[in-house]
SERO-4910 file (N, C-alpha, C, O; in steps of 0.05 Angstrom, whole numbers):
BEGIN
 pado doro    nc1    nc2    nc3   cac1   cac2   cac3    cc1    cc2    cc3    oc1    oc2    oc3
  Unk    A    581   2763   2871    608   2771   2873    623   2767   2846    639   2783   2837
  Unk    A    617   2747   2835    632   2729   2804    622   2761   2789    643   2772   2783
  Unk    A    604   2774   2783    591   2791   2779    598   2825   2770    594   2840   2751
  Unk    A    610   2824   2801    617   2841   2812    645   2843   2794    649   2859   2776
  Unk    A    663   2824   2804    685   2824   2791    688   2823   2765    705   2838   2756
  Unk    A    674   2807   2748    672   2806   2720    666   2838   2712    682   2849   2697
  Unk    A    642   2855   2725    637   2876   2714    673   2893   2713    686   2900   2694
  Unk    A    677   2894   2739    705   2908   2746    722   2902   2720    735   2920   2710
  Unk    A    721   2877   2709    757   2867   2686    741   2882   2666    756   2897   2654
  Unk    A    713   2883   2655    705   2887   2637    699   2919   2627    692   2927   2605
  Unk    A    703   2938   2655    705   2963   2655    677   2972   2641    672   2985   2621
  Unk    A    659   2959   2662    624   2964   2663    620   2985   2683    632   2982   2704
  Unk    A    606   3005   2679    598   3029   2691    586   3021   2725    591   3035   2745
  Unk    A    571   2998   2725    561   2996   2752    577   2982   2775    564   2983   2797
  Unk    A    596   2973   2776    618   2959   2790    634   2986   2791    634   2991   2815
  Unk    A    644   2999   2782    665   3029   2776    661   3041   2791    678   3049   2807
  Unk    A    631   3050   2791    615   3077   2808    615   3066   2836    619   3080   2855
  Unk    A    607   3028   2839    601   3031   2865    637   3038   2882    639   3047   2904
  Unk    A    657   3032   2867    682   3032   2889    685   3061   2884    696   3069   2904
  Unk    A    680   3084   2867    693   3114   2874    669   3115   2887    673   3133   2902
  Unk    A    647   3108   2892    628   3121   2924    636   3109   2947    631   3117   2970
  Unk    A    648   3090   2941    657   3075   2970    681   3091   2968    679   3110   2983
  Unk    A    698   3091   2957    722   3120   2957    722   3144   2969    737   3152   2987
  Unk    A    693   3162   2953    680   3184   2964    675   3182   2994    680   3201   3008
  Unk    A    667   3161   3003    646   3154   3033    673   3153   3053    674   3166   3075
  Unk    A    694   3137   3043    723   3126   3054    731   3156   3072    735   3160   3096
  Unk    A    734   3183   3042    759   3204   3049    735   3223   3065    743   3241   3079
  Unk    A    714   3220   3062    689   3245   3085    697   3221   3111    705   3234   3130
  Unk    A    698   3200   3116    701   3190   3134    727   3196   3152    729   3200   3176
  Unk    A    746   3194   3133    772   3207   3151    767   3228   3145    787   3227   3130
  Unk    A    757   3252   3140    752   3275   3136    740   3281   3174    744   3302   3186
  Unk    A    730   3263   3181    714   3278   3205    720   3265   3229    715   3274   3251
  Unk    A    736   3235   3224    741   3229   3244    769   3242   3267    788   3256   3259
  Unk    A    765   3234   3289    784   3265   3299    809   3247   3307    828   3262   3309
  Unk    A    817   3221   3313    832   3206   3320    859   3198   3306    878   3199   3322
  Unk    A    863   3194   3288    882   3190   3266    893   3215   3257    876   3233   3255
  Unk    A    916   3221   3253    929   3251   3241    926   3237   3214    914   3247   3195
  Unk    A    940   3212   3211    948   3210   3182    922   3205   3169    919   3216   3146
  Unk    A    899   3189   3179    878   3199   3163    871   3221   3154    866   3224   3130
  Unk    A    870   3240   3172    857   3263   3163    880   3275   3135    876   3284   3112
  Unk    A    899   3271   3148    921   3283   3125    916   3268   3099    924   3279   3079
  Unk    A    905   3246   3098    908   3234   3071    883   3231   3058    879   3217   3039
  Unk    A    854   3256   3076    829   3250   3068    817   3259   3044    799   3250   3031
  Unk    A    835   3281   3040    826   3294   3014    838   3283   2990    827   3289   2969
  Unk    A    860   3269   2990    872   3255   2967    849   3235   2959    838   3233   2936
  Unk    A    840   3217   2988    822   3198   2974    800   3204   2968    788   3188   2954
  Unk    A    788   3229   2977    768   3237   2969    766   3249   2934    748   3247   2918
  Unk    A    790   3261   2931    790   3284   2900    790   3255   2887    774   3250   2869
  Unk    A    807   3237   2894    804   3206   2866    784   3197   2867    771   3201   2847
  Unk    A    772   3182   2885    734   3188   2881    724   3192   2865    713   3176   2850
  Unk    A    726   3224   2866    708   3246   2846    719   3240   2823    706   3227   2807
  Unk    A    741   3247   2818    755   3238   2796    750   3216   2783    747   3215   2759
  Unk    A    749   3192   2800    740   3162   2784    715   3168   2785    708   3152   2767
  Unk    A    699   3176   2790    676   3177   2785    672   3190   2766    659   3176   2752
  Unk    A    678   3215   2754    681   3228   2733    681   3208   2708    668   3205   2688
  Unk    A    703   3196   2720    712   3178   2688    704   3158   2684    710   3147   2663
  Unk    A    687   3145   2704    674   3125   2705    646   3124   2686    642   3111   2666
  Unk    A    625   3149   2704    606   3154   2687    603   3157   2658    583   3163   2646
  Unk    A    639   3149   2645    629   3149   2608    631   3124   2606    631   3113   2584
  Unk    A    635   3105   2634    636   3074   2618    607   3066   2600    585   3075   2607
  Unk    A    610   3052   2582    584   3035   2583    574   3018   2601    585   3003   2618
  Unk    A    546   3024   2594    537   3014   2613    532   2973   2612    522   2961   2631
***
């Protein structure tokens, strides 16, 4: 976890990627679930930042 976090302050590529896939995974999840309005309404926001952090992620160093 100490790890985890250190990578995160230090803006290391493998800590970055894992939260925009947990991001990505987050907005397909309210993407399909049928229960929530405001999820669904807010699935594609969290999904496009995701992609997006992910985008900008993959030039961290590694």
């Amino acid at each position: 976890m100490r790890d985890f976090l250190s990578g995160l302050a230090r803006l290391r590529r493998g800590p970055w990627e894992a939260v925009a896939s947990a991001l990505i995974g987050l907005g397909v999840v309210m993407l399909m679930q049928p229960f929530v309005m405001v999820a669904y309404t807010y699935s594609f926001i969290v999904t496009l930042t995701g992609t997006v952090m992910f985008l900008i992620v993959s030039h961290f160093p590694e």
